[in-house]
BAFI-3210 file (N, C-alpha, C; in Angstrom, 3 decimals, decimal comma, padded with zeros to 6 digits):
// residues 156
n [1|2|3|4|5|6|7|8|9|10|11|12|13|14|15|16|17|18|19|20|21|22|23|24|25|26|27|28|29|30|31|32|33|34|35|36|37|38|39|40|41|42|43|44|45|46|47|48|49|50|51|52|53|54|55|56|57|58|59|60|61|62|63|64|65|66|67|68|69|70|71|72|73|74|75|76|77|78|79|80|81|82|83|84|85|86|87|88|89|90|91|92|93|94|95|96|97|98|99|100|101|102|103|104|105|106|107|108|109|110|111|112|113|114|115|116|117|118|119|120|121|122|123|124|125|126|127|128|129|130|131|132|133|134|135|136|137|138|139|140|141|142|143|144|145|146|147|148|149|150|151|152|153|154|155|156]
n.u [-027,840|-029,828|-031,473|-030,020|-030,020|-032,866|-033,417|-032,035|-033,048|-035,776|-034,966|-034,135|-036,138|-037,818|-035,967|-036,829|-039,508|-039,344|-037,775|-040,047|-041,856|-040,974|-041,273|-044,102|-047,640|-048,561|-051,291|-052,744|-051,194|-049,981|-047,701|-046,438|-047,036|-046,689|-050,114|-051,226|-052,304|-050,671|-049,185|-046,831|-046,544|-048,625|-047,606|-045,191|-046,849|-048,372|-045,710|-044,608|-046,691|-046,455|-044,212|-044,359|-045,860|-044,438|-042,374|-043,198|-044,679|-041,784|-041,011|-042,881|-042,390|-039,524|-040,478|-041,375|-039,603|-037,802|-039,582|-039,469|-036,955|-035,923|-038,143|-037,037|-034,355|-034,922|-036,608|-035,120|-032,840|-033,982|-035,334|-033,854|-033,555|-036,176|-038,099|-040,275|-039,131|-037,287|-039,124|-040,392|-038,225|-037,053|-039,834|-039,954|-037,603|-037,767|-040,091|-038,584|-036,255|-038,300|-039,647|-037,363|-036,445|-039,063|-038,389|-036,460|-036,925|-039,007|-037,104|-035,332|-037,590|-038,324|-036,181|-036,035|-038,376|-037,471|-035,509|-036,901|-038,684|-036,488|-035,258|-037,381|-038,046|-035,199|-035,463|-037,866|-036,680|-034,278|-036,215|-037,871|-035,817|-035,172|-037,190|-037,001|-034,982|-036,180|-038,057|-036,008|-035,148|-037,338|-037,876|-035,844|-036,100|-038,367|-037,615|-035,389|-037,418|-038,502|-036,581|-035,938|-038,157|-038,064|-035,975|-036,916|-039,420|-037,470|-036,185|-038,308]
n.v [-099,528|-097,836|-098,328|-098,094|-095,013|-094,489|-095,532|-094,348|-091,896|-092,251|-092,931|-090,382|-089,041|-090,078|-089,630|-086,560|-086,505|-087,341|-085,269|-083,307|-084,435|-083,753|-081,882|-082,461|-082,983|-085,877|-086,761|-084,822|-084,278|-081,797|-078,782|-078,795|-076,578|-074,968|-073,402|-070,482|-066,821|-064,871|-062,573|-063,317|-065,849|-066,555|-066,092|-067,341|-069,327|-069,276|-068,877|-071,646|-072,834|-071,729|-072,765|-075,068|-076,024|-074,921|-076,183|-079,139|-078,207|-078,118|-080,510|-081,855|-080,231|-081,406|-083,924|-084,040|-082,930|-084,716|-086,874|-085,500|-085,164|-087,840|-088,475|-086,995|-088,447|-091,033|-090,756|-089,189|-090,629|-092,161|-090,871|-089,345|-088,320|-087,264|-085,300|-083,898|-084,350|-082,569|-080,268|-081,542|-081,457|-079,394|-077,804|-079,623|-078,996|-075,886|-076,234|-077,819|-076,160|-073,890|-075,533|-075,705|-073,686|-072,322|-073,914|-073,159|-070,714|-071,512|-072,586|-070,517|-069,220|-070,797|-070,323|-068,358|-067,696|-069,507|-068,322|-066,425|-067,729|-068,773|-066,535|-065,427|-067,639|-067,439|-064,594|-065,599|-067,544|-065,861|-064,356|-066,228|-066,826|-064,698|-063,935|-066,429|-065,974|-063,958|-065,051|-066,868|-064,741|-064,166|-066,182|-066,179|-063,789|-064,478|-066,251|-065,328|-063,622|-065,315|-066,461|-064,261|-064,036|-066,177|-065,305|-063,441|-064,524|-066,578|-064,824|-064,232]
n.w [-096,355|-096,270|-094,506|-092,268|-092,156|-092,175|-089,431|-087,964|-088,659|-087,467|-084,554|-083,952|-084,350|-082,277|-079,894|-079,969|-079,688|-076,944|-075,410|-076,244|-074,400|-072,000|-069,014|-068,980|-068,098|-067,616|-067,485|-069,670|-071,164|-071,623|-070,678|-067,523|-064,866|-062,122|-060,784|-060,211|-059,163|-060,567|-062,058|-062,817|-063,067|-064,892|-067,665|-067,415|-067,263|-070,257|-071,915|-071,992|-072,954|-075,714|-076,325|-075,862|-078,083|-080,523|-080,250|-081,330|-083,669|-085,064|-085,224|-086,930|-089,031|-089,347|-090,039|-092,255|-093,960|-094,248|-095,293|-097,907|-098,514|-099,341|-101,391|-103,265|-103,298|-104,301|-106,398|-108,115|-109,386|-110,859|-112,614|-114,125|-116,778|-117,948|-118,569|-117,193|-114,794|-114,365|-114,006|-111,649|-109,415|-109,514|-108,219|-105,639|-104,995|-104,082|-102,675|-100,531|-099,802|-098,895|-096,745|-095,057|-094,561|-092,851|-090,735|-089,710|-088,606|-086,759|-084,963|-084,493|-082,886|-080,606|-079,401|-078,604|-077,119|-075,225|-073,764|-072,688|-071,003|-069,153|-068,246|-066,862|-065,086|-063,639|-062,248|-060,127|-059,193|-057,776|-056,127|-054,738|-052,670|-051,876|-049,857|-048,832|-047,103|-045,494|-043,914|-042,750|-041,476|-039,972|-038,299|-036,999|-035,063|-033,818|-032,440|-030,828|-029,227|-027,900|-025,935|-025,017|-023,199|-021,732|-020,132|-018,672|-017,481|-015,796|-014,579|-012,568]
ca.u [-027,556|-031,168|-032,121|-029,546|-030,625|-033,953|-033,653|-031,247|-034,292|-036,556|-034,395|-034,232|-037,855|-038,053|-035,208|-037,568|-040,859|-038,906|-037,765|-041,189|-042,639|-039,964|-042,214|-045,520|-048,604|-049,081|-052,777|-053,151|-050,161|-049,978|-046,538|-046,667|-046,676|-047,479|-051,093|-051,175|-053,122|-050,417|-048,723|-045,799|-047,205|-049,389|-046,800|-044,494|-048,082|-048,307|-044,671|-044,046|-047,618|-045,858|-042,923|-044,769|-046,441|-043,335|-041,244|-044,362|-044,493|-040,551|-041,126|-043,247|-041,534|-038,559|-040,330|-042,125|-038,555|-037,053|-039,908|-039,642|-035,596|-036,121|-038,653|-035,872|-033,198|-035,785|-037,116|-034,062|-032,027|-034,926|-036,307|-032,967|-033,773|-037,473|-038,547|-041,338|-038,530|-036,955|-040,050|-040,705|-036,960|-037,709|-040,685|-039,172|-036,525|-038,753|-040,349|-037,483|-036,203|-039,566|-039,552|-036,246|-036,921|-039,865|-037,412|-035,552|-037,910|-039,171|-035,673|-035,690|-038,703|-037,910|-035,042|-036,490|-039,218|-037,004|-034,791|-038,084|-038,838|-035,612|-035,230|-038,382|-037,092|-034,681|-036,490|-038,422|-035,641|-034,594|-037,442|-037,759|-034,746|-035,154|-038,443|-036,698|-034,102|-036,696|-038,310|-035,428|-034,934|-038,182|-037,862|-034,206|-036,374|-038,803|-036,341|-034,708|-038,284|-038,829|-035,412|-035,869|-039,092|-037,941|-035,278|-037,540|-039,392|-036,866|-035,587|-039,279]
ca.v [-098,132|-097,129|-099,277|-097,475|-093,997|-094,763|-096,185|-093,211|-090,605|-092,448|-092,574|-089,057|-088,250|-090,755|-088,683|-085,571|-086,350|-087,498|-084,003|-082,587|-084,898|-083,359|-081,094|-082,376|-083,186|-087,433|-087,308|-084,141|-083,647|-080,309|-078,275|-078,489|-075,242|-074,523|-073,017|-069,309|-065,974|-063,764|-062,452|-064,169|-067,305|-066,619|-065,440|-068,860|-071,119|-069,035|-069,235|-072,483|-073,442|-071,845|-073,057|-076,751|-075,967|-074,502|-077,676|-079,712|-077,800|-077,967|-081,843|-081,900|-080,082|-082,052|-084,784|-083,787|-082,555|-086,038|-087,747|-084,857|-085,449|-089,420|-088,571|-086,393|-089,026|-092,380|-089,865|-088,292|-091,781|-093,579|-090,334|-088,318|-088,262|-087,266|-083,198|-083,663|-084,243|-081,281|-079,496|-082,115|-081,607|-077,771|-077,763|-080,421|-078,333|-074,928|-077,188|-078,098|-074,608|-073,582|-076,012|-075,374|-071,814|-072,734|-074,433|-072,080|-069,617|-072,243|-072,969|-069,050|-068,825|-071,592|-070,211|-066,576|-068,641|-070,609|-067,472|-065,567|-068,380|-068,960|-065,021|-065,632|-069,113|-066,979|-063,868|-066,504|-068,478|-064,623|-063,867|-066,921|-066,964|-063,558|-064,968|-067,557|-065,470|-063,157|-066,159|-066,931|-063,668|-063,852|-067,256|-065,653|-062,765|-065,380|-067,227|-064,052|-062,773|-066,055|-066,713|-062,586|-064,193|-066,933|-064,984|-062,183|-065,406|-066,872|-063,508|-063,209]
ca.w [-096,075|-096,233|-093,079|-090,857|-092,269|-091,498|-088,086|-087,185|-088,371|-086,364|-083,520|-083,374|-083,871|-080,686|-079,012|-080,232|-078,733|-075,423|-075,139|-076,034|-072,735|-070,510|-068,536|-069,640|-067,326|-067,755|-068,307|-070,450|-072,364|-071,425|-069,816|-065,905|-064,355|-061,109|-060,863|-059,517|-059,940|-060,178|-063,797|-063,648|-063,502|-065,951|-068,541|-067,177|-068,405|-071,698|-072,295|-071,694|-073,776|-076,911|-076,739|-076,872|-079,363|-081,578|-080,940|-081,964|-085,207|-085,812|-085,121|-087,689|-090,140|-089,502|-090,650|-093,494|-094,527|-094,170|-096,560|-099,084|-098,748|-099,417|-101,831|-103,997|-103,630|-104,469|-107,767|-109,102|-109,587|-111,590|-114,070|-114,389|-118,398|-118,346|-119,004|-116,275|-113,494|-113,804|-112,665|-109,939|-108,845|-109,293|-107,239|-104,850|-104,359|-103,607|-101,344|-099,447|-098,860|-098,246|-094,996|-094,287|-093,985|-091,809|-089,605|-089,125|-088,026|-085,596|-084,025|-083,685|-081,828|-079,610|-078,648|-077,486|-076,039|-074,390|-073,246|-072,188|-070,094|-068,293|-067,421|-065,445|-064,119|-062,648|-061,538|-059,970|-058,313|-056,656|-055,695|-053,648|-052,317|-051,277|-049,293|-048,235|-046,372|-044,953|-043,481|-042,018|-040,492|-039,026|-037,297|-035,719|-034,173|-032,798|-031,566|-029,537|-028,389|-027,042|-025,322|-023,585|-022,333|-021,043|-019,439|-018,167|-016,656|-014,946|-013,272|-011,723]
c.u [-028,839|-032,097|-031,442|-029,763|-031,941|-034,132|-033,297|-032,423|-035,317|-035,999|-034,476|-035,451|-038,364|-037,683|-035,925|-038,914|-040,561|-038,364|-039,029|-042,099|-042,697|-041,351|-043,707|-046,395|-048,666|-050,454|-052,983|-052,566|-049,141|-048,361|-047,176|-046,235|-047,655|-048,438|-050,944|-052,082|-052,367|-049,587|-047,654|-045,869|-048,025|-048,737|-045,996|-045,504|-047,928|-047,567|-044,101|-045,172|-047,021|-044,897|-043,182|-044,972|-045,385|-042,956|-042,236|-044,029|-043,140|-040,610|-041,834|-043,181|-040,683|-039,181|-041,074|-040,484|-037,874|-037,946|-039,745|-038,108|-035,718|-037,202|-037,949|-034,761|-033,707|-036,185|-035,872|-033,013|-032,882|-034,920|-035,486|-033,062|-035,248|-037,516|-039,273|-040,739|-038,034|-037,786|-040,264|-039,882|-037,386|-038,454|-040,286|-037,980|-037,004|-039,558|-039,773|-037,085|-037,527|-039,553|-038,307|-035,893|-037,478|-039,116|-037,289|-036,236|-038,672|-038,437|-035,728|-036,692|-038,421|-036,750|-034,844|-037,355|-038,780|-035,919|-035,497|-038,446|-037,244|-035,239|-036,354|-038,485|-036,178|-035,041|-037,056|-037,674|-035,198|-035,280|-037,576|-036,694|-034,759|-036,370|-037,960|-036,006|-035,148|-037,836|-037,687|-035,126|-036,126|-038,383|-036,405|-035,026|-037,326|-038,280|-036,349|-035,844|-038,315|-037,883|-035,584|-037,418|-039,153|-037,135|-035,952|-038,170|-038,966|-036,653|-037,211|-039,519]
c.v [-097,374|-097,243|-097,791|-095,707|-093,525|-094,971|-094,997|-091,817|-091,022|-092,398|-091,350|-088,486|-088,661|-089,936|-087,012|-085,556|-086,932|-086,077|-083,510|-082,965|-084,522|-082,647|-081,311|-083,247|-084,903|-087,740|-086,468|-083,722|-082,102|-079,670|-078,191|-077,428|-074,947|-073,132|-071,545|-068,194|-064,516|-063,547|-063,585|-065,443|-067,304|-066,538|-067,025|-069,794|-070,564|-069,205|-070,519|-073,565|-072,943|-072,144|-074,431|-076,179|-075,658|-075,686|-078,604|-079,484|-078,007|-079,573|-082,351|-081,692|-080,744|-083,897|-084,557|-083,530|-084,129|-086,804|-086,711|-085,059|-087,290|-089,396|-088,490|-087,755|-090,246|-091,427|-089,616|-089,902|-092,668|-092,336|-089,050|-087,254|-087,235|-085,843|-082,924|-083,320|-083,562|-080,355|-080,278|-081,541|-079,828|-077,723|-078,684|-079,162|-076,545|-075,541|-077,256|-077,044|-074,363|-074,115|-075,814|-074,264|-071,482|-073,124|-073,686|-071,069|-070,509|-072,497|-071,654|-068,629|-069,705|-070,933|-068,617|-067,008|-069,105|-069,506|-066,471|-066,446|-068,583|-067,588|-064,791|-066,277|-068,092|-065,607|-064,660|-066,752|-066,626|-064,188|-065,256|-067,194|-065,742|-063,375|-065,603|-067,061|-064,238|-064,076|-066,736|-065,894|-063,493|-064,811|-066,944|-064,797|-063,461|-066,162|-066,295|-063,672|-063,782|-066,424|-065,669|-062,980|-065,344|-066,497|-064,300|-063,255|-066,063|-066,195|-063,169|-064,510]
c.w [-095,769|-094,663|-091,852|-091,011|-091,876|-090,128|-087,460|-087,558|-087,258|-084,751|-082,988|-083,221|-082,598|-079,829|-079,080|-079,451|-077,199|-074,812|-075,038|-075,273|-072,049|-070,086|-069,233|-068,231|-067,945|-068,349|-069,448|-071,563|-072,024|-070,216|-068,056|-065,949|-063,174|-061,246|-059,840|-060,065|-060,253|-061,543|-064,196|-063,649|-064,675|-067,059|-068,077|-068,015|-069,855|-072,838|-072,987|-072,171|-074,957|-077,503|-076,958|-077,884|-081,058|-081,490|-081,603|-083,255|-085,775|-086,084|-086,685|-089,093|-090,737|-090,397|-092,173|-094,540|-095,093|-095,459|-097,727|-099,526|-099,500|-100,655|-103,787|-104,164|-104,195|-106,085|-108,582|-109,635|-110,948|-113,040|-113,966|-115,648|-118,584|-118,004|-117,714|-114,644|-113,166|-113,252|-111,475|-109,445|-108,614|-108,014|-105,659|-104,488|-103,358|-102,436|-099,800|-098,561|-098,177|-096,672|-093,867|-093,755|-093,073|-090,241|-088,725|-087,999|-086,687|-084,919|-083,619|-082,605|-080,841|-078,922|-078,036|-076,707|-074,618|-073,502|-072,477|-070,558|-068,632|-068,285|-066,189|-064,654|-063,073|-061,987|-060,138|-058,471|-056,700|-055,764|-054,560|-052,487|-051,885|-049,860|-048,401|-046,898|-045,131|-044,063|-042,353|-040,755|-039,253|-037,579|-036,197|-034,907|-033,363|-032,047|-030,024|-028,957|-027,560|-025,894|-024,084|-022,916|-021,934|-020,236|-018,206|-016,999|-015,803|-014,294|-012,416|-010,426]
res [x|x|x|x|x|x|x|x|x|x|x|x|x|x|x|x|x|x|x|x|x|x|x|x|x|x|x|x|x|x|x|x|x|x|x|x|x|x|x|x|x|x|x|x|x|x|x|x|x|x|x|x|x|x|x|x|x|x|x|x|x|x|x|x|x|x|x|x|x|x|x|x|x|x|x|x|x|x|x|x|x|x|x|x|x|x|x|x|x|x|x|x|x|x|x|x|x|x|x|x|x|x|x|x|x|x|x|x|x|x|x|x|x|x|x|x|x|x|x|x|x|x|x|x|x|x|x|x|x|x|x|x|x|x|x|x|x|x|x|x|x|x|x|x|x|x|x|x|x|x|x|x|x|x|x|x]
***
């Protein structure tokens, strides 16, 4: 029972730092983000550097949580009897909350982070797409100048 509890935390810390790759630079670690000098790029790199950095830390939590959980259930079975374990278990347990509290507050931030960022994702996306279309418009009016001067040409 301990094996497949084990395997299945590690699994997920696997499935955890494969998420925290997604968008990462190969050599440096670091969130890709296209390079620019203009705010909202800058605010996209900043963003999208604290929001590593939060899942990082929740990663971390999560596991610190997991040996202090395993630590509690391997302790409390052996020295149920003994005066000393009720403060471990005490403190162990203050502990626990303690990180779990932490968590929390890290899942929160991730997830304004992560809502900060995708409001500017799409800003973004508009904004190009608004570009894009005005782009278009311009290659239709080159079109037509060129067409009335090929016409104008032919009639001479």
């Amino acid at each position: 029972m301990e094996s497949s509890s084990t395997c299945g935390i590690s699994q997920a810390l696997q499935q955890q730092n494969e998420f925290n790759r997604c968008g990462e630079d190969e050599h440096s670690g670091r969130p890709t983000v296209r390079e620019g000098k203009d705010e909202k790029d800058l605010k996209i790199r900043e963003l999208s550097t604290e929001l590593h950095r939060e899942r990082k830390r929740s990663a971390a939590y999560q596991e610190q949580l997991q040996m202090i959980l395993k630590y509690v259930e391997e302790h409390t079975r052996r020295l149920s009897l003994n005066v000393q374990v009720d403060e471990k278990d005490k403190r162990i347990r203050e502990l626990s909350l303690e990180l779990y509290n932490e968590r929390q507050k890290c899942k929160r931030r991730c997830a304004v982070y992560e809502e900060q960022l995708n409001m500017i994702l799409k800003d973004l996306e508009k904004h190009t797409e608004h570009i894009s279309n005005k782009v278009a418009d311009i290659v239709q009016s080159i079109k037509e100048i060129e067409e009335k001067s090929e016409e104008s040409d032919a009639d001479e």
